[in-house]
N, CA, C and O atoms as CSV, one atom per row, in Angstrom:
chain,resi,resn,atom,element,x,y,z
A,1,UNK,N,N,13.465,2.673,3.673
A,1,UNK,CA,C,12.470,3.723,3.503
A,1,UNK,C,C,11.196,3.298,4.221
A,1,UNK,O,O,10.747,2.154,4.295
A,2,UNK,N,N,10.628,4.554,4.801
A,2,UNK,CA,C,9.438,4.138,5.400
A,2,UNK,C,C,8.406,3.825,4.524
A,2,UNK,O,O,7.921,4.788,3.931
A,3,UNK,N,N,7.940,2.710,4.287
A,3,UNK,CA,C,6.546,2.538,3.602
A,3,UNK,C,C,5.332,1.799,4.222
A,3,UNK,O,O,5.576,1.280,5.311
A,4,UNK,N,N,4.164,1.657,3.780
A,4,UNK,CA,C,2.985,1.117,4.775
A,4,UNK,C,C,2.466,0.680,3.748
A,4,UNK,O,O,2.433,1.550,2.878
A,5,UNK,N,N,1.833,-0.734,3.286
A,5,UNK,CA,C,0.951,-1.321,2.643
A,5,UNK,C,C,-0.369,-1.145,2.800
A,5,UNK,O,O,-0.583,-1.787,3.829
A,6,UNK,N,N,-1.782,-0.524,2.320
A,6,UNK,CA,C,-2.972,-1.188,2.487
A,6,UNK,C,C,-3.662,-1.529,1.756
A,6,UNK,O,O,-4.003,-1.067,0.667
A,7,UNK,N,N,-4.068,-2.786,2.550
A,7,UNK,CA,C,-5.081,-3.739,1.278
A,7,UNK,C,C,-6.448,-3.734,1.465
A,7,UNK,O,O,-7.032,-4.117,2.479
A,8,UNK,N,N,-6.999,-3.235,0.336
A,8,UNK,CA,C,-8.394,-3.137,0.442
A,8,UNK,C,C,-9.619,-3.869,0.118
A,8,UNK,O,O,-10.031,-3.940,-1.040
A,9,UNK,N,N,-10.192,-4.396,1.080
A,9,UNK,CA,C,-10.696,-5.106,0.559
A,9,UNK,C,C,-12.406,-5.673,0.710
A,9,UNK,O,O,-12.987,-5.726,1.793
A,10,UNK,N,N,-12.909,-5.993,-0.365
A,10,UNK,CA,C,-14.586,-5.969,-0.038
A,10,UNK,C,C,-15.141,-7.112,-0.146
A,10,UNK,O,O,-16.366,-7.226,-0.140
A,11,UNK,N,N,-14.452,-7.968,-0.243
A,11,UNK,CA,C,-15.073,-9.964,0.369
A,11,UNK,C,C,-14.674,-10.841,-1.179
A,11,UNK,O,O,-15.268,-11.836,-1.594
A,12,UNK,N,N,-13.642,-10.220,-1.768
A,12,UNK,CA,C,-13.353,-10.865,-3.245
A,12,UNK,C,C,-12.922,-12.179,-3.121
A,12,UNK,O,O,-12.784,-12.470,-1.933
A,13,UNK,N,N,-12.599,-13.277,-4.041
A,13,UNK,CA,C,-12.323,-14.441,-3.507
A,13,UNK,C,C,-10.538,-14.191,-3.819
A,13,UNK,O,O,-9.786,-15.111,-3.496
A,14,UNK,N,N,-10.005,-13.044,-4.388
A,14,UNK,CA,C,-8.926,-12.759,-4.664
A,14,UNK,C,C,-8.419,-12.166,-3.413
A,14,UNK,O,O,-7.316,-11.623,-3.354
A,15,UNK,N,N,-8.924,-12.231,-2.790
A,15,UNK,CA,C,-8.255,-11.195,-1.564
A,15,UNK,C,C,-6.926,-12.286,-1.024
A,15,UNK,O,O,-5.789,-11.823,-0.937
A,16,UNK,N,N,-7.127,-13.338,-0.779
A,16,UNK,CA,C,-5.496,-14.284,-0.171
A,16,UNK,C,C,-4.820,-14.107,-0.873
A,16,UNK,O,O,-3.728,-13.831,-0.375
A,17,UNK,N,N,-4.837,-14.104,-2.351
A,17,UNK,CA,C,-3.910,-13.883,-3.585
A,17,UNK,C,C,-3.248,-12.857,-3.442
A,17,UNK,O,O,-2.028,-12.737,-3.564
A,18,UNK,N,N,-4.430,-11.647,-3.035
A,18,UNK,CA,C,-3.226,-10.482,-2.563
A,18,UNK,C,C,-2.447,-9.765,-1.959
A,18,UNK,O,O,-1.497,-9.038,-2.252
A,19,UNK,N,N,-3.461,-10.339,-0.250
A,19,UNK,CA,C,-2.546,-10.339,1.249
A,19,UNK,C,C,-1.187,-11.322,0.689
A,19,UNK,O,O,-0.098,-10.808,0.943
A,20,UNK,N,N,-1.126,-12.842,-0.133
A,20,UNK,CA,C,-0.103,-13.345,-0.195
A,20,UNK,C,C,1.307,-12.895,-1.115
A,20,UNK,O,O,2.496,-13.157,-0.931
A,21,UNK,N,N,0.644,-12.145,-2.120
A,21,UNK,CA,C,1.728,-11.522,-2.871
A,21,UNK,C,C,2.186,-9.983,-1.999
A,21,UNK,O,O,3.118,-9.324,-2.458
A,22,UNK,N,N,1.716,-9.680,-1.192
A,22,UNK,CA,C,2.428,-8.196,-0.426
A,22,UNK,C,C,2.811,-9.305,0.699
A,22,UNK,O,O,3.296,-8.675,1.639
A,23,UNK,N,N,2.795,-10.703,0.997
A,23,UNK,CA,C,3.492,-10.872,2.695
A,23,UNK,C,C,5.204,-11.429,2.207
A,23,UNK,O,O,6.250,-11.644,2.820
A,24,UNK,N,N,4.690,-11.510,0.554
A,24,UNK,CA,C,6.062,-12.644,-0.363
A,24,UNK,C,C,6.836,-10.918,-0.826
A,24,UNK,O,O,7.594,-10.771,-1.784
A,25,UNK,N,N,6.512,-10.079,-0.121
A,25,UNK,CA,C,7.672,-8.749,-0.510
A,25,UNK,C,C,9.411,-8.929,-0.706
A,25,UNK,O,O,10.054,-9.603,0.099
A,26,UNK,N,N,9.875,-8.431,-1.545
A,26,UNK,CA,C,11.192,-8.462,-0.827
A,26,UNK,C,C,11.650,-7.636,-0.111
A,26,UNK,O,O,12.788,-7.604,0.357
A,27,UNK,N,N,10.661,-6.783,0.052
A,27,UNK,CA,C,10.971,-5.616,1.306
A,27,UNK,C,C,9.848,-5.647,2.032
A,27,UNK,O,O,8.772,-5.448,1.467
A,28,UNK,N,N,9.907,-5.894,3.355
A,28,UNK,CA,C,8.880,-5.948,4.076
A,28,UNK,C,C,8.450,-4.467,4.494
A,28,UNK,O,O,9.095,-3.431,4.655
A,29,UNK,N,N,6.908,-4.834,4.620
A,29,UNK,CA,C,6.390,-3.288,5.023
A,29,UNK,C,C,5.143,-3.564,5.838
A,29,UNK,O,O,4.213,-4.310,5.532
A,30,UNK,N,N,5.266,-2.935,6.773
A,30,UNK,CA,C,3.485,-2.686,7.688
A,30,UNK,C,C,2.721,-3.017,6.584
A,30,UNK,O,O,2.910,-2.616,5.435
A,31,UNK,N,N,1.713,-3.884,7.033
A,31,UNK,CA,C,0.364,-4.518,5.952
A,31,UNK,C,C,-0.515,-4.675,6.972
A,31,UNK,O,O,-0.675,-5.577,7.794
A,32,UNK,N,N,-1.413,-2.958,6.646
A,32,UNK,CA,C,-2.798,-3.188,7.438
A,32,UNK,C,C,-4.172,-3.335,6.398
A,32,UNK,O,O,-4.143,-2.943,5.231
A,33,UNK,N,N,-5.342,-3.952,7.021
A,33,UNK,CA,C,-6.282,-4.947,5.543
A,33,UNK,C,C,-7.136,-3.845,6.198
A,33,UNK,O,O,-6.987,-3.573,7.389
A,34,UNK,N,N,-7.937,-3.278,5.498
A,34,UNK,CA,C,-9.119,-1.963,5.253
A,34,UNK,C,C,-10.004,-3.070,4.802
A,34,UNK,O,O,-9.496,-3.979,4.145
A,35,UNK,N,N,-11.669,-3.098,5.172
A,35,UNK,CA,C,-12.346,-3.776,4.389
A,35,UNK,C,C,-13.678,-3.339,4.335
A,35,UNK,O,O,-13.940,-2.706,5.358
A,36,UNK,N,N,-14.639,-3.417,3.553
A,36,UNK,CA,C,-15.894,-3.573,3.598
A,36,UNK,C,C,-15.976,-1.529,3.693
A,36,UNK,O,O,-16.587,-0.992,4.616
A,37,UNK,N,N,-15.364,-0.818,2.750
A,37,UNK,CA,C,-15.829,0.329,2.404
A,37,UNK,C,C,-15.649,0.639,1.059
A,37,UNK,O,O,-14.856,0.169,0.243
A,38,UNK,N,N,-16.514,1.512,0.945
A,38,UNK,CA,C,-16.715,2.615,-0.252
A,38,UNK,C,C,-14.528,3.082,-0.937
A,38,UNK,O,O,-13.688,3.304,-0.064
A,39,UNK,N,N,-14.318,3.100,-1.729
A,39,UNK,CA,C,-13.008,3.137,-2.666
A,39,UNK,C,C,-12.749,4.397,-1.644
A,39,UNK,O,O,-12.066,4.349,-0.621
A,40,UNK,N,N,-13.436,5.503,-2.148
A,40,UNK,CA,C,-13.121,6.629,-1.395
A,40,UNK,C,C,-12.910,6.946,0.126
A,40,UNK,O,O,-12.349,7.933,0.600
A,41,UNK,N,N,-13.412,6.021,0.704
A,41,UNK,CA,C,-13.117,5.769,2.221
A,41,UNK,C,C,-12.378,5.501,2.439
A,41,UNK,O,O,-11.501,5.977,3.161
A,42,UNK,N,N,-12.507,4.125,1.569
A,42,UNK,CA,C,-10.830,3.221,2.028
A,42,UNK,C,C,-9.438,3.800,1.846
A,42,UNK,O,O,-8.379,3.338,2.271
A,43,UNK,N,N,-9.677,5.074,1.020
A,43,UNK,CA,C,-8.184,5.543,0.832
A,43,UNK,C,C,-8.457,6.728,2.033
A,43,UNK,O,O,-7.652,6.911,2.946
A,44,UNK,N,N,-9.446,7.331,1.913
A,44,UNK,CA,C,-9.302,8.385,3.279
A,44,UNK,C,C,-8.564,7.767,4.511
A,44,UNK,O,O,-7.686,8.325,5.169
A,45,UNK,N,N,-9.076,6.518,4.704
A,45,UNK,CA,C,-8.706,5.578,5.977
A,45,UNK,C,C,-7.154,5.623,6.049
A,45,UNK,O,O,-6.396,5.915,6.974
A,46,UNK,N,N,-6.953,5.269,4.869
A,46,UNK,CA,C,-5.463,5.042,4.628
A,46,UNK,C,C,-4.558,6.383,4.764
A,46,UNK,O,O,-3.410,6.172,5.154
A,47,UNK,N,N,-4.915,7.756,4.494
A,47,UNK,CA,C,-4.666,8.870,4.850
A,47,UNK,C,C,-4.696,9.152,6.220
A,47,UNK,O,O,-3.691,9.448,6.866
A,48,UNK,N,N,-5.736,9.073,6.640
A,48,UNK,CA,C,-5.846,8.967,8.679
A,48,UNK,C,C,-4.859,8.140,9.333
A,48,UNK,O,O,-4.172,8.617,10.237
A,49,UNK,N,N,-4.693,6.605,8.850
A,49,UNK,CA,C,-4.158,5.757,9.936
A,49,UNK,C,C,-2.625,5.503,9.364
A,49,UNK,O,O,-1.816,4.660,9.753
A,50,UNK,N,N,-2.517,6.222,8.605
A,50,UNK,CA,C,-0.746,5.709,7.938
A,50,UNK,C,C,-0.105,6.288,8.999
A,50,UNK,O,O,-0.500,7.266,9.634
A,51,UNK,N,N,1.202,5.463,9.225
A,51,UNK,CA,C,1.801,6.105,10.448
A,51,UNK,C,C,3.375,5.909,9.934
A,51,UNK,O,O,4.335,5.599,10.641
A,52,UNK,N,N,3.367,6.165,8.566
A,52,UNK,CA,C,4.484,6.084,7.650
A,52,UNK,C,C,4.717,7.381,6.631
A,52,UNK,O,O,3.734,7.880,6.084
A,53,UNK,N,N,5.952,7.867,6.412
A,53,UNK,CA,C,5.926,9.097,5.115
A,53,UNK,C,C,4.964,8.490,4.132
A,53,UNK,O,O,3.955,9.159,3.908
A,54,UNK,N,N,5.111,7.181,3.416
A,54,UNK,CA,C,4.353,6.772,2.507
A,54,UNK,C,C,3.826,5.644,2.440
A,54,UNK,O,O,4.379,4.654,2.919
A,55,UNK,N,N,2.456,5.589,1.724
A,55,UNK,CA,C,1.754,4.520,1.611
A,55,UNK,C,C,2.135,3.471,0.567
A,55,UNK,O,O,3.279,3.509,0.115
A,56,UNK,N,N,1.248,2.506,0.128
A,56,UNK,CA,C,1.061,1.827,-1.097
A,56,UNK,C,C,-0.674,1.050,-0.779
A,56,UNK,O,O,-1.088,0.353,0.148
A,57,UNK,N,N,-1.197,1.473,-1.776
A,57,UNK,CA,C,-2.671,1.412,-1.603
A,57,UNK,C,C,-2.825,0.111,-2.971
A,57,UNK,O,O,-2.817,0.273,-4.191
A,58,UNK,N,N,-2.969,-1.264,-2.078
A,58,UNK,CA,C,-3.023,-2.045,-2.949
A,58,UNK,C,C,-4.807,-3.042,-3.041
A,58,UNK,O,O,-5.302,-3.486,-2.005
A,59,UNK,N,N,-5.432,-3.200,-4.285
A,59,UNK,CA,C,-6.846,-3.822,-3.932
A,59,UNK,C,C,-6.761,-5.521,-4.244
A,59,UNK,O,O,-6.014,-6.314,-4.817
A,60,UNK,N,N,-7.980,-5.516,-3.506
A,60,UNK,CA,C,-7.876,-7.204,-3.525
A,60,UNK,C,C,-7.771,-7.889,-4.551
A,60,UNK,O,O,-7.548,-9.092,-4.414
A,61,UNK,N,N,-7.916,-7.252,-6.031
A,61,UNK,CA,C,-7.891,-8.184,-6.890
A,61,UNK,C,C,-6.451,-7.437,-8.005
A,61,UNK,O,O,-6.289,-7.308,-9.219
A,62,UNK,N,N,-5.679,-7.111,-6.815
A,62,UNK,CA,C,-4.539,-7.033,-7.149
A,62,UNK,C,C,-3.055,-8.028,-7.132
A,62,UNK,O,O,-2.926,-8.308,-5.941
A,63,UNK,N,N,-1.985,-8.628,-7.844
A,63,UNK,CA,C,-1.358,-9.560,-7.498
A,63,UNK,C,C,0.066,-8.683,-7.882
A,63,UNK,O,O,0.318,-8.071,-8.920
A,64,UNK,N,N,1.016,-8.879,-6.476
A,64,UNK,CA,C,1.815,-7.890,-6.498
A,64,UNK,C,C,3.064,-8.813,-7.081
A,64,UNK,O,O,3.004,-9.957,-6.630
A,65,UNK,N,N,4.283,-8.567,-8.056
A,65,UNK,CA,C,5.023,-9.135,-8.366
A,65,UNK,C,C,6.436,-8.827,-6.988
A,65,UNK,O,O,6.755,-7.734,-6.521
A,66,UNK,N,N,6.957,-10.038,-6.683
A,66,UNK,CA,C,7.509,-9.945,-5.419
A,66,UNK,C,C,8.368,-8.796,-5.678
A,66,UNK,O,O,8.420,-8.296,-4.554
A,67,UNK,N,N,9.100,-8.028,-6.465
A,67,UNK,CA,C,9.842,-6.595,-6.020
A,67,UNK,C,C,8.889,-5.808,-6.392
A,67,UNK,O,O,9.479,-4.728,-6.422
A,68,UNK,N,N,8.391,-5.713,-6.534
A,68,UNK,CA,C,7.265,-4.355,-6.989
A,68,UNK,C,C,7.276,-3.502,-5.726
A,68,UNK,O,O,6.823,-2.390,-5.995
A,69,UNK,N,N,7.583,-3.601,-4.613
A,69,UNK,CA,C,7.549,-2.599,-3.621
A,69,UNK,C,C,9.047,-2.000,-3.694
A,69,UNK,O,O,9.220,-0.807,-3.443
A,70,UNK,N,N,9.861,-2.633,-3.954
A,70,UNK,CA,C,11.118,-2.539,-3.612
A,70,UNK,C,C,11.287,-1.607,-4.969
A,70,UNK,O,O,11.946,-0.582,-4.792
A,71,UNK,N,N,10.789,-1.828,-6.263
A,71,UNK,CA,C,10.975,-1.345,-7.664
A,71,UNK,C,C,10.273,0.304,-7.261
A,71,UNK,O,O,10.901,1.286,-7.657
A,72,UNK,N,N,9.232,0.466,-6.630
A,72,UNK,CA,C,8.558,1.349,-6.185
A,72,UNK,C,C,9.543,2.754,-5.419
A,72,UNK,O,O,9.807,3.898,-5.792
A,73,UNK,N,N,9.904,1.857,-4.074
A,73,UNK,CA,C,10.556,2.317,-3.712
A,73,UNK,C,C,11.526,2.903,-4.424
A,73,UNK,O,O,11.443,4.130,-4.479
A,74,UNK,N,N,12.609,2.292,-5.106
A,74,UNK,CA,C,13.835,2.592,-6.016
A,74,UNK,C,C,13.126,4.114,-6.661
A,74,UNK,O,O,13.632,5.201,-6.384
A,75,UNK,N,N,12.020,3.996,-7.457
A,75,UNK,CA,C,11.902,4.741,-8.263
A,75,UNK,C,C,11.152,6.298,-7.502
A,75,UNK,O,O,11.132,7.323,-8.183
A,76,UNK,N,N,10.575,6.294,-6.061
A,76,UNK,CA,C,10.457,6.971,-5.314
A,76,UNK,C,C,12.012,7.418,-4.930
A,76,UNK,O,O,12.196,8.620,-4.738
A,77,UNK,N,N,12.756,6.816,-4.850
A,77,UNK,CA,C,13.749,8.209,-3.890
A,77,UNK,C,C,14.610,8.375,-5.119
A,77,UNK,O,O,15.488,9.172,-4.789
A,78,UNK,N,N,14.750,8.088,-6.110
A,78,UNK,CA,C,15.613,8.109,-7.505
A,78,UNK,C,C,14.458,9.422,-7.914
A,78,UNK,O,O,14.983,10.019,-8.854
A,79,UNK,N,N,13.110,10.085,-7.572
A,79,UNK,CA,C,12.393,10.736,-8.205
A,79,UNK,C,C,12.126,10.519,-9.675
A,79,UNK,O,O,11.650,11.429,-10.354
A,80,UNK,N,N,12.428,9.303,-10.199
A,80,UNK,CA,C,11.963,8.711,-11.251
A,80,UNK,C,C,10.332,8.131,-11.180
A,80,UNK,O,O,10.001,7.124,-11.807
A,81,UNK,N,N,9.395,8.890,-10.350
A,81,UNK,CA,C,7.899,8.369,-10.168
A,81,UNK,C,C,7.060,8.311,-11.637
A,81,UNK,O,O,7.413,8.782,-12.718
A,82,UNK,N,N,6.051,7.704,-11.362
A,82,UNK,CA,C,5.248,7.604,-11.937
A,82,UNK,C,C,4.226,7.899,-11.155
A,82,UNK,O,O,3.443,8.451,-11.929
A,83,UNK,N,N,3.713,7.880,-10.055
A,83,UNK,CA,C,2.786,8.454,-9.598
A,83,UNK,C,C,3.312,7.899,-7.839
A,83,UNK,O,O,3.821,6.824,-7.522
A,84,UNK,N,N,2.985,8.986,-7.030
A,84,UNK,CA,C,3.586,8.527,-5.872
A,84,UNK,C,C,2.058,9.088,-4.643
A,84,UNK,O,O,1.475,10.118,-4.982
A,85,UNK,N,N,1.663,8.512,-3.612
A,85,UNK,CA,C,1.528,9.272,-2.285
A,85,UNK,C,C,2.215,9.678,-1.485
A,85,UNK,O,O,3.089,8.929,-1.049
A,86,UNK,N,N,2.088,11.061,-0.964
A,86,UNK,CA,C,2.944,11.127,-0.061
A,86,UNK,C,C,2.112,11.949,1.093
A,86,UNK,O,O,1.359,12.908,0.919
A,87,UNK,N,N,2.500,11.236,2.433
A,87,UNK,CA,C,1.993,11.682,3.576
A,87,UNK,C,C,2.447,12.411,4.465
A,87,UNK,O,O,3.504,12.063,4.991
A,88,UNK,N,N,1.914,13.408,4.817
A,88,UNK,CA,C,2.892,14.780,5.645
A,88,UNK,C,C,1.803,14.744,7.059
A,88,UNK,O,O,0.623,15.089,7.004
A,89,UNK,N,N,2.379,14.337,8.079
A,89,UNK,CA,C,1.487,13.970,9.165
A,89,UNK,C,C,1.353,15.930,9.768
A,89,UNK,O,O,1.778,16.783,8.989
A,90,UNK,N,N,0.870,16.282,10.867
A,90,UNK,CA,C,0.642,17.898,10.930
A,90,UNK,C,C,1.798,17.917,11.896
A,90,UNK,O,O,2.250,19.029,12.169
A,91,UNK,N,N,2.353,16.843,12.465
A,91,UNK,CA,C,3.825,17.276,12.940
A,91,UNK,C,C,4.951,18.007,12.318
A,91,UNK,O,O,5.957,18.577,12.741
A,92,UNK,N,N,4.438,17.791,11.206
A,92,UNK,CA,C,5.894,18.642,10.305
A,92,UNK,C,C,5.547,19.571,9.756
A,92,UNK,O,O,6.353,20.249,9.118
């Protein structure tokens, strides 16, 4: 499944903690680092530059458990969500 990681981030000392728990994925995914904006930006950003059906909008003082993308995933195409993004580029 197409997915895109971004990590957001505003100079926390947690930020390696959490680039390192999304690079320890068991599913690898595009991981681009957003930094030094406003919450609401940083997800606009993430709306503009995703170049994936879907995101995962993760913050720096977040610590991802290594399947948590993969658990994500599962529960995205099973439509068992709990809360999902989804990105519809104007090509479609």
């Amino acid at each position: 499944m197409d997915v895109e990681a971004f990590l957001i981030t505003n100079g926390r000392s947690t930020f390696d903690y959490a680039l390192k728990s999304l690079e320890n994925q068991t599913v690898k995914v595009k991981i681009t680092v957003i930094r030094d904006k406003k919450w609401v930006d940083a997800v606009n950003e993430c709306v503009d530059i995703c170049e994936k059906p879907y995101f995962i909008r993760v913050d720096d003082d977040m610590f991802l458990h290594p399947e948590c993308i993969a658990y994500m995933i599962c529960r995205i195409l099973t439509r068992k969500l709990i809360c999902a993004y989804y990105y519809r580029s104007e090509e479609h």
